[in-house]
N, CA and C atoms as a LAMMPS dump frame, in Angstrom:
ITEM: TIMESTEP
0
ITEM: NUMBER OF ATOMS
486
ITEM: BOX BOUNDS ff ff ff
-5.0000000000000000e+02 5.0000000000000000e+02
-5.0000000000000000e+02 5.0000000000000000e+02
-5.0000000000000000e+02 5.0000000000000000e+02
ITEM: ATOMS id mol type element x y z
1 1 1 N 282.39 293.999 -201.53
2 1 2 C 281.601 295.051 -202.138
3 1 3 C 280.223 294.493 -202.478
4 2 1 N 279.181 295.068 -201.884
5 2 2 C 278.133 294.837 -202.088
6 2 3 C 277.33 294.995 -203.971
7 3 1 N 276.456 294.575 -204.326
8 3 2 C 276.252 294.553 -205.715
9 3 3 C 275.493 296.034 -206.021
10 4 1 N 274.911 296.363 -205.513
11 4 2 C 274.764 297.788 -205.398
12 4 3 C 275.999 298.538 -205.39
13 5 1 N 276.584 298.713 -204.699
14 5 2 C 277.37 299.367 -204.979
15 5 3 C 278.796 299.085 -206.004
16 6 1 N 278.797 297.97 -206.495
17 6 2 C 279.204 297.47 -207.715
18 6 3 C 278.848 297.817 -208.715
19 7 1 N 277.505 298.211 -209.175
20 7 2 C 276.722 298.691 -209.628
21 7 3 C 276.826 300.07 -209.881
22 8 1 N 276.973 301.071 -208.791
23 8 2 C 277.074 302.67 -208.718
24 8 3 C 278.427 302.643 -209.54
25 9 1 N 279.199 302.133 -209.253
26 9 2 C 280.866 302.429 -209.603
27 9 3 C 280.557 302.049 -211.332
28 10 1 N 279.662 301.152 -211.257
29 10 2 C 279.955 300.711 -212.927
30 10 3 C 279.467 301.717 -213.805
31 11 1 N 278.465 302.451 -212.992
32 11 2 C 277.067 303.644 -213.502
33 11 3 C 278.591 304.893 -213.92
34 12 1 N 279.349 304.864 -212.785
35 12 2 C 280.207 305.904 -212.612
36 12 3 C 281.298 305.967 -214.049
37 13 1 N 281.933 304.679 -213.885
38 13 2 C 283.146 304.212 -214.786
39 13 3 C 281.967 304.096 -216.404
40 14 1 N 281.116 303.876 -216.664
41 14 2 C 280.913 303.407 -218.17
42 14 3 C 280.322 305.358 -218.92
43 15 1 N 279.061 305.934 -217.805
44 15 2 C 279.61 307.531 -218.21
45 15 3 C 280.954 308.211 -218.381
46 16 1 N 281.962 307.855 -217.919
47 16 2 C 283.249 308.316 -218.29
48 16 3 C 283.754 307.852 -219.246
49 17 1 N 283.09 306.565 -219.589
50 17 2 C 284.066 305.644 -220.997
51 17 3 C 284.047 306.004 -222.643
52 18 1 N 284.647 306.456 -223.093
53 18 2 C 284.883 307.195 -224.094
54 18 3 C 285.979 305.768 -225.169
55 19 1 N 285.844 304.715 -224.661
56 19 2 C 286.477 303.935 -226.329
57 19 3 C 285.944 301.878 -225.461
58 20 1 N 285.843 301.659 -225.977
59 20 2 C 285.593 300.238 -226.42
60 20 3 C 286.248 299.487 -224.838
61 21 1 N 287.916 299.822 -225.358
62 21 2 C 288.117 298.931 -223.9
63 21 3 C 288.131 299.672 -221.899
64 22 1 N 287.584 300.993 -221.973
65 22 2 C 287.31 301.376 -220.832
66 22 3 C 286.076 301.002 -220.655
67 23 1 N 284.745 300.862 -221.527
68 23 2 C 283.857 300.175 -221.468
69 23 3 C 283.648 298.91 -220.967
70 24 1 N 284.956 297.793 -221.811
71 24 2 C 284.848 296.716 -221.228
72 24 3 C 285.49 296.105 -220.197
73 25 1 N 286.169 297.361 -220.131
74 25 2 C 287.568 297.595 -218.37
75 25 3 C 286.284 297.55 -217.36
76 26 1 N 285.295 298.519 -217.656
77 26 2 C 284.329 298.526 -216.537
78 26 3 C 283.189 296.934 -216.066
79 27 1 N 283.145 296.503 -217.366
80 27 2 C 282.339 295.511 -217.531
81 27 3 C 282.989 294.535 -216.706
82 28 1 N 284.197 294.251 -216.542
83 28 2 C 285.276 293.567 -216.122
84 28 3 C 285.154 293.466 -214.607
85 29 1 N 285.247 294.994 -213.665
86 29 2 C 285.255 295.119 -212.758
87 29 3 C 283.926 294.838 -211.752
88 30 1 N 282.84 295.058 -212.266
89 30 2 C 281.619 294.818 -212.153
90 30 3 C 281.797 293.017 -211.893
91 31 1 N 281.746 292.613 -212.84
92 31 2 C 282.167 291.297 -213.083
93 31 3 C 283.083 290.358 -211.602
94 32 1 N 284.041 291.189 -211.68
95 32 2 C 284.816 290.993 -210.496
96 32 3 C 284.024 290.958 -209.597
97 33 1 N 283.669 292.07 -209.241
98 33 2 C 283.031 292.167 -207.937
99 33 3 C 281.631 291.74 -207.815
100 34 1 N 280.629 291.06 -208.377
101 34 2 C 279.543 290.463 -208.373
102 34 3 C 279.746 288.824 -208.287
103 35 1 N 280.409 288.322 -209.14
104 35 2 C 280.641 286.958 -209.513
105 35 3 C 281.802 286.627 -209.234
106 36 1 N 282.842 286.909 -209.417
107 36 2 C 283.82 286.528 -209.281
108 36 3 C 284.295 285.947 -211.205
109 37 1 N 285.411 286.75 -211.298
110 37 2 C 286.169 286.166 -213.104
111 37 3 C 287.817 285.87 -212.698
112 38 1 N 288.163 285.247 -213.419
113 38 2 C 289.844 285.086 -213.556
114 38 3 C 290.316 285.578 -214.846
115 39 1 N 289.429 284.941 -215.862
116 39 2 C 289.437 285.415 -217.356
117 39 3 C 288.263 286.266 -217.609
118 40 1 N 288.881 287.026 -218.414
119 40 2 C 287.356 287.902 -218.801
120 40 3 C 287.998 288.607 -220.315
121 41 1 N 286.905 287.587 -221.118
122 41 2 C 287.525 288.293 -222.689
123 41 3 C 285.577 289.194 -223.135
124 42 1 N 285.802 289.53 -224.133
125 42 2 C 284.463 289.825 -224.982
126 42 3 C 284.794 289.677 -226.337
127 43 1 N 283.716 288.721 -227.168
128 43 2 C 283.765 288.45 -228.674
129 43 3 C 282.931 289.017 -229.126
130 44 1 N 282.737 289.412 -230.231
131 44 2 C 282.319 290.328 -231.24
132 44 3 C 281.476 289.433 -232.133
133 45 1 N 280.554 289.253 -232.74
134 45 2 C 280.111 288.356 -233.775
135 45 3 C 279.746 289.016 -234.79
136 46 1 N 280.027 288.098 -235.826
137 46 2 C 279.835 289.085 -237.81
138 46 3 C 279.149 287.347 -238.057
139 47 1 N 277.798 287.497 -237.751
140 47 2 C 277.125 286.026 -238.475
141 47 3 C 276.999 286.437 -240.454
142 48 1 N 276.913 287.161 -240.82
143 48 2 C 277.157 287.412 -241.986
144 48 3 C 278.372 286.917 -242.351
145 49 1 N 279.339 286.916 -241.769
146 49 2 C 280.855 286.868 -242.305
147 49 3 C 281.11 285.258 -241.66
148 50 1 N 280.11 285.01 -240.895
149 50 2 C 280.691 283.556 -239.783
150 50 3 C 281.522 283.659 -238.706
151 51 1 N 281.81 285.204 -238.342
152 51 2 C 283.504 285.041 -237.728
153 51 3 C 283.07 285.773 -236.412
154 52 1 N 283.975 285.311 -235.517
155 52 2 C 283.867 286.059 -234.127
156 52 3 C 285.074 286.572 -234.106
157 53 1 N 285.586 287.582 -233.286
158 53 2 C 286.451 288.061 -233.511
159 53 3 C 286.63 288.77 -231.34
160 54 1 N 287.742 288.915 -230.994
161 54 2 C 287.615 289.019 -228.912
162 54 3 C 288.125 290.384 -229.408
163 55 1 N 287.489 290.864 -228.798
164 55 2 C 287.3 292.61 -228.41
165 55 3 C 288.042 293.054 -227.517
166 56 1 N 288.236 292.409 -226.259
167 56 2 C 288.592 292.539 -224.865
168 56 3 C 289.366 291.503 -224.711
169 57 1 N 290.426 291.55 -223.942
170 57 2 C 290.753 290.33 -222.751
171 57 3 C 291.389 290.557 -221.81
172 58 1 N 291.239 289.934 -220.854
173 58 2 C 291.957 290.261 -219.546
174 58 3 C 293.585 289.972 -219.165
175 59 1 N 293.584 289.036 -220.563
176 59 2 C 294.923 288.504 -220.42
177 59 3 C 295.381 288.585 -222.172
178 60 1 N 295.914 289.77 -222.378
179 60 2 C 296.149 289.68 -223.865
180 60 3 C 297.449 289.101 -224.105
181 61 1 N 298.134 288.35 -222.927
182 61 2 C 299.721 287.187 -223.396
183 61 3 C 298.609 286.146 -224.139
184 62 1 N 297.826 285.318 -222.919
185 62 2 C 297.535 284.061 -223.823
186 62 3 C 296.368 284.102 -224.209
187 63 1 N 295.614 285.375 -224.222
188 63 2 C 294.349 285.526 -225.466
189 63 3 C 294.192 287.295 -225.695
190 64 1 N 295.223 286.945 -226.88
191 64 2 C 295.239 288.867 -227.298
192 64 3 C 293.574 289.141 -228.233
193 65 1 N 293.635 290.075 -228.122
194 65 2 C 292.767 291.108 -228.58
195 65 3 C 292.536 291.393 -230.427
196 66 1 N 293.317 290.417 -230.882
197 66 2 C 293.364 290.76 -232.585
198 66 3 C 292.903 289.1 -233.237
199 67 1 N 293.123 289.339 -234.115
200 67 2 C 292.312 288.295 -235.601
201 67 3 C 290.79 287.714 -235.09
202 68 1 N 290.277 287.031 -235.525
203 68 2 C 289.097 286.377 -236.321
204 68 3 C 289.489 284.265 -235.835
205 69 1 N 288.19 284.033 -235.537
206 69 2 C 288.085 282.584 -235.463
207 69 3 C 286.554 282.567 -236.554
208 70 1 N 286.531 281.532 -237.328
209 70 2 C 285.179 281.089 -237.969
210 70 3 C 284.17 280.745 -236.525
211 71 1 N 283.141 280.889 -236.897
212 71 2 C 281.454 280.452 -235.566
213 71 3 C 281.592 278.742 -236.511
214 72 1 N 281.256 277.859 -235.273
215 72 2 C 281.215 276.621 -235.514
216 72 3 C 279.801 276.316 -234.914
217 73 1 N 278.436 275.769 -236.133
218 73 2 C 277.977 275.607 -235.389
219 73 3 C 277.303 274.404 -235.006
220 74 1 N 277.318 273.758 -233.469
221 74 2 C 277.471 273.105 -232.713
222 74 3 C 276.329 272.9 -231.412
223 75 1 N 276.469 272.286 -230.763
224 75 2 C 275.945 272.525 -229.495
225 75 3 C 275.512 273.483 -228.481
226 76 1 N 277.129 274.135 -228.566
227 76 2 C 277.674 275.676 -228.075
228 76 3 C 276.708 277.16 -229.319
229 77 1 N 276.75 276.705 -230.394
230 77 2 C 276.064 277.556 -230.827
231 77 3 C 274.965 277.598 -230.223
232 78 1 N 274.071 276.47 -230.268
233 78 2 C 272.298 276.41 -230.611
234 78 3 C 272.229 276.9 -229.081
235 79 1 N 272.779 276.917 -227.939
236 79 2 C 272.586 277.552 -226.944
237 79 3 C 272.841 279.13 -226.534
238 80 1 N 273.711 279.293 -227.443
239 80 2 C 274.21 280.784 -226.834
240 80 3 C 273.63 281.606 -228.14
241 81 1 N 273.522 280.932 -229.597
242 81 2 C 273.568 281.592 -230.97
243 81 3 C 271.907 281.532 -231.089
244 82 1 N 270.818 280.272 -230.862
245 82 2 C 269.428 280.096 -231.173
246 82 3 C 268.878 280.399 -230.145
247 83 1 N 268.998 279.821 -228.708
248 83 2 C 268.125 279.705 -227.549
249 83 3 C 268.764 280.852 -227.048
250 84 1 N 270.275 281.478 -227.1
251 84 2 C 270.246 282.769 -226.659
252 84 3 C 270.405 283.268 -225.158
253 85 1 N 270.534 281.711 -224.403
254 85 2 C 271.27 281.405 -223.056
255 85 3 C 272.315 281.599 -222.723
256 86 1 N 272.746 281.732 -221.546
257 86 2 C 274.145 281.519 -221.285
258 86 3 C 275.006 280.25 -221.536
259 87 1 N 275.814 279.865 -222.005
260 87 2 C 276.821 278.253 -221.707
261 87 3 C 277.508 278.498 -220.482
262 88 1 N 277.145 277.407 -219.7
263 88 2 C 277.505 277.48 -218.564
264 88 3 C 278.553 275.619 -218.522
265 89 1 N 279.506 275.591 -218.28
266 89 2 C 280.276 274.44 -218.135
267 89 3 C 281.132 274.389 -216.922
268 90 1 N 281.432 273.72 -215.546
269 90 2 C 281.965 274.206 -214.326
270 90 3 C 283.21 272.836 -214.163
271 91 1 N 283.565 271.882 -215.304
272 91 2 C 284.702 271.525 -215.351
273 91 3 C 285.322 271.642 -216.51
274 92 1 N 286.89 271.512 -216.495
275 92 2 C 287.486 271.477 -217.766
276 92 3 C 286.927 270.041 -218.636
277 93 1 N 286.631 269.071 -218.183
278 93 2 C 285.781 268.142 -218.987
279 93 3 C 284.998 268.527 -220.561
280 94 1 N 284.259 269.212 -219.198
281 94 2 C 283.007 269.801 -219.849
282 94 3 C 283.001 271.064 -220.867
283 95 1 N 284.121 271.534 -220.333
284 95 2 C 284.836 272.546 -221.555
285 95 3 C 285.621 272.253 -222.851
286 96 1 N 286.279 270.866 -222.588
287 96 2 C 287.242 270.362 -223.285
288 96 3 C 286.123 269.792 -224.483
289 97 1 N 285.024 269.736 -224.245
290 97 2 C 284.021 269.143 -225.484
291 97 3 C 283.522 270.31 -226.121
292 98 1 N 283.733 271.5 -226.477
293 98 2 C 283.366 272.725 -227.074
294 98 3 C 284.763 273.647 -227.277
295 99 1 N 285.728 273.487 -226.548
296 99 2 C 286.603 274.769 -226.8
297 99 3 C 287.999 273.644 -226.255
298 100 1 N 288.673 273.79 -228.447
299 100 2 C 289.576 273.474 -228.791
300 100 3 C 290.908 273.66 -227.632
301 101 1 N 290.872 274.699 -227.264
302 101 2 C 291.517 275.314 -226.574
303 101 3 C 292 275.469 -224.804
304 102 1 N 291.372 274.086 -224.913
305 102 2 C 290.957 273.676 -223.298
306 102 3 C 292.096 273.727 -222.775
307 103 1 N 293.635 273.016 -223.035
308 103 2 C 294.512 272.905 -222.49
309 103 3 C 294.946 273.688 -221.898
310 104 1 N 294.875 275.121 -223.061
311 104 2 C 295.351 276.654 -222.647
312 104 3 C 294.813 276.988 -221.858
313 105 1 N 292.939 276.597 -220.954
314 105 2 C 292.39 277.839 -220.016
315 105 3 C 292.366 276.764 -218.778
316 106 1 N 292.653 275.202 -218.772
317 106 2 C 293.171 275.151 -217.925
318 106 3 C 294.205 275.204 -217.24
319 107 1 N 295.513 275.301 -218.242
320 107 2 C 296.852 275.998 -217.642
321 107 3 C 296.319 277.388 -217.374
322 108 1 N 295.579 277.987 -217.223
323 108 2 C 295.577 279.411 -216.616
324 108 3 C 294.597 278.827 -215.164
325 109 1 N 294.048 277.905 -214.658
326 109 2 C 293.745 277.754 -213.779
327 109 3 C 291.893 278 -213.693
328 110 1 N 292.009 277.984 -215.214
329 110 2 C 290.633 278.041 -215.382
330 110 3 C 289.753 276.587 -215.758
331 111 1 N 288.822 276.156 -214.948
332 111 2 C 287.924 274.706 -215.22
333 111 3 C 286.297 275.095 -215.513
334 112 1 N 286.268 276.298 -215.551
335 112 2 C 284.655 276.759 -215.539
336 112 3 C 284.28 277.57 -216.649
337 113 1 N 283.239 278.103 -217.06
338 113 2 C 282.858 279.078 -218.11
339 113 3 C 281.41 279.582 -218.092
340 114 1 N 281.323 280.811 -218.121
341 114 2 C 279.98 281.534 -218.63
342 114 3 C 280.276 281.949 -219.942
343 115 1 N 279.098 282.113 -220.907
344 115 2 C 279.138 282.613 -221.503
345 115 3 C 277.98 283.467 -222.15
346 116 1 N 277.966 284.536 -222.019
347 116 2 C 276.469 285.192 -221.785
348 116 3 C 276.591 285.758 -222.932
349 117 1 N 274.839 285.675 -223.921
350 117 2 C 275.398 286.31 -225.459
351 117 3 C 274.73 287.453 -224.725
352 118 1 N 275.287 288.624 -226.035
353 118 2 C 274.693 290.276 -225.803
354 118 3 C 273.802 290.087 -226.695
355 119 1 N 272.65 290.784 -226.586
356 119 2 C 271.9 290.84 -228.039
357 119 3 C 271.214 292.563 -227.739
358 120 1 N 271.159 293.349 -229.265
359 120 2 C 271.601 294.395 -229.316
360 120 3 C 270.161 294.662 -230.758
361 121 1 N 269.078 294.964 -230.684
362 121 2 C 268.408 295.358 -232.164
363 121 3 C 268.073 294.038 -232.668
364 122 1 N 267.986 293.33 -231.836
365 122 2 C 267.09 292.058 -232.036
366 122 3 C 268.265 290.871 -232.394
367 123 1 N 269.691 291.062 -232.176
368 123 2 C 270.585 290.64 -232.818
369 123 3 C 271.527 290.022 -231.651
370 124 1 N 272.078 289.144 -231.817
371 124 2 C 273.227 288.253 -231.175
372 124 3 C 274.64 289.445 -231.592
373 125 1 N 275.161 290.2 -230.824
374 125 2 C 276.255 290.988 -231.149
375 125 3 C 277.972 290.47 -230.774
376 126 1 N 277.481 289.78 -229.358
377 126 2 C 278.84 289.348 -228.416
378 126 3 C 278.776 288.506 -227.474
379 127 1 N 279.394 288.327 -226.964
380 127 2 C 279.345 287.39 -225.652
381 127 3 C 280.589 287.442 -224.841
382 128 1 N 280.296 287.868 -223.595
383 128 2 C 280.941 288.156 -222.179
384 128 3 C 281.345 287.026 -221.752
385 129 1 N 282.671 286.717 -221.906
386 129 2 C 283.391 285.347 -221.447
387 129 3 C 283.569 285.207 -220.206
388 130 1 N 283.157 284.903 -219.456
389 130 2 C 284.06 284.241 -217.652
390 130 3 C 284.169 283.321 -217.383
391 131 1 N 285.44 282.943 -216.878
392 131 2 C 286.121 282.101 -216.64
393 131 3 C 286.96 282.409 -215.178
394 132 1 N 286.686 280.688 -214.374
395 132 2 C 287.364 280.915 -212.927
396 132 3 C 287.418 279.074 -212.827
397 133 1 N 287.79 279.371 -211.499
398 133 2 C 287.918 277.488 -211.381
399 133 3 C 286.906 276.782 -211.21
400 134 1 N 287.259 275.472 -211.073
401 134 2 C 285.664 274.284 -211.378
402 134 3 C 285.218 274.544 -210.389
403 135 1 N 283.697 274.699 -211.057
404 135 2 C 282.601 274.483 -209.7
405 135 3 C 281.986 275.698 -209.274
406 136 1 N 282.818 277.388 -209.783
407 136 2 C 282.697 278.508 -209.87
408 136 3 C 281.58 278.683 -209.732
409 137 1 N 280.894 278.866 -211.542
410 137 2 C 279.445 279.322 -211.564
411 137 3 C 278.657 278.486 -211.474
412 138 1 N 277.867 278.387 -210.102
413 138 2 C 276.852 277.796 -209.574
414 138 3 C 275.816 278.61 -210.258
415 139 1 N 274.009 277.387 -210.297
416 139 2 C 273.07 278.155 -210.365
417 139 3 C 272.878 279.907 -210.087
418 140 1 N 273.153 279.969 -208.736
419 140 2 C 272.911 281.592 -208.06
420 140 3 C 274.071 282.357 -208.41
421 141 1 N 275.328 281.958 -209.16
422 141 2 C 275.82 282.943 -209.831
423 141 3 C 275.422 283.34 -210.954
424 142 1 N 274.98 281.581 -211.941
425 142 2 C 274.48 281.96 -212.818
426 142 3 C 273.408 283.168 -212.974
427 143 1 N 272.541 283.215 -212.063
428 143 2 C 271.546 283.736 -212.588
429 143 3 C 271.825 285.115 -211.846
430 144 1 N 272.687 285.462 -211.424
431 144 2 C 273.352 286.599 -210.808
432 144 3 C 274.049 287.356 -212.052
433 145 1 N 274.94 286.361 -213.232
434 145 2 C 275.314 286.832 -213.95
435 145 3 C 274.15 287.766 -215.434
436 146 1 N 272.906 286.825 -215.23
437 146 2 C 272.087 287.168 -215.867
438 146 3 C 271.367 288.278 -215.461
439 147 1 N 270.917 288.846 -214.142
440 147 2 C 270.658 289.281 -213.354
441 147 3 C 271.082 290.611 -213.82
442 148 1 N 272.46 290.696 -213.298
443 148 2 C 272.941 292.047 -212.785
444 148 3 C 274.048 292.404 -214.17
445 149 1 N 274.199 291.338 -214.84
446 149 2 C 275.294 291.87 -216.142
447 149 3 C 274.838 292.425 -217.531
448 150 1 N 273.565 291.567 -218.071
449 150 2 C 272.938 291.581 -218.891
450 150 3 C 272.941 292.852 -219.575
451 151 1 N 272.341 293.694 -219.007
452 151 2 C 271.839 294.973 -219.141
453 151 3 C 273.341 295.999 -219.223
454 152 1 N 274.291 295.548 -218.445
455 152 2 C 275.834 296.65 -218.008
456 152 3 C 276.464 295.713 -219.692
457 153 1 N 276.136 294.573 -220.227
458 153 2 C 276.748 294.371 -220.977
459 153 3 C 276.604 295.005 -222.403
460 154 1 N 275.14 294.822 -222.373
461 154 2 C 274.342 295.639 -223.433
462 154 3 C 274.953 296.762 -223.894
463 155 1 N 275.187 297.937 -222.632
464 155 2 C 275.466 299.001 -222.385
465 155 3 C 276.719 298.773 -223.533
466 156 1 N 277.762 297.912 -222.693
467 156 2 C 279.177 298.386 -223.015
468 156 3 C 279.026 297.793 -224.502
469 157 1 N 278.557 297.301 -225.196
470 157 2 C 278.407 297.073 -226.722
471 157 3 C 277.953 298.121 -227.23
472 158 1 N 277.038 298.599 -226.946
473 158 2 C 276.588 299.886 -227.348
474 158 3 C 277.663 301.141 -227.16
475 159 1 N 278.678 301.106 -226.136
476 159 2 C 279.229 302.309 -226.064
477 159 3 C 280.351 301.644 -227.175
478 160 1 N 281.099 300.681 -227.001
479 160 2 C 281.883 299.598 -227.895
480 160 3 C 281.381 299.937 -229.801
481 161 1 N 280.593 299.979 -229.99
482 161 2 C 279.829 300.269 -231.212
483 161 3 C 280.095 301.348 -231.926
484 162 1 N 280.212 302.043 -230.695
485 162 2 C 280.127 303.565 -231.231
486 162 3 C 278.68 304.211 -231.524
């Protein structure tokens, strides 16, 4: 599927979306079909409160959709939380030095990560998780993800919002 027309379908599916996770069902598919995801969660951020909290996931066995983690901040912050970049990491190595949780996303067959923040009213709101195997997101996905998601992500926070 061409990105254009990845694109039309997403135009199609997010006017029909009427609650949070058909929004981010669409965000998902888009996703799919541009870049390529295995995992695909979305976090929520309350910097007032410190806490992120996953909105979405693609896999709610080994990352459901409910409670709260504290924001740690780190490395991983000052890139995605200050500078407002994507985190981009393409081995489990390189993941295993930011996310506790490494063991778990490489037993899912995951060694890579994007992580693209949303920002929404001048504000850091979320961030669009993907995850696939090492070596995944290259430069030209990266900037594919920046490219063509950015804006469909925006969207789905905003419809997500209410």
């Amino acid at each position: 599927m061409t990105t254009e027309t990845a694109l039309a379908r997403f135009a199609t599916d997010i006017a029909a979306a009427t609650t949070a996770d058909a929004a981010f069902e669409a965000l998902q598919r888009l996703t799919e079909a541009t870049v390529g995801v295995k995992l695909f969660t979305v976090m929520t951020v309350d910097m007032e409160a410190g806490l992120a909290r996953r909105a979405y996931t693609s896999d709610p066995v080994s990352y459901p959709a409910t409670g709260t983690k504290p924001i740690h901040h780190d490395a991983w912050f000052d890139i995605v939380h200050i500078e407002r970049r994507p985190f981009v990491a393409n081995t489990i190595e390189d993941i295993a030095k930011v996310f506790p949780d490494h063991a778990l996303i490489d037993s899912l067959g995951c060694q890579s990560v994007v992580n693209l923040p949303v920002i929404l009213g001048g504000e850091l709101v979320a961030t669009v998780n993907m995850l696939h195997e090492t070596d995944h997101y290259t430069p030209e996905r990266v900037a594919a993800i920046v490219r063509d998601l950015t804006i469909p992500a925006q969207l789905c926070l905003s419809v997500a919002r209410g």
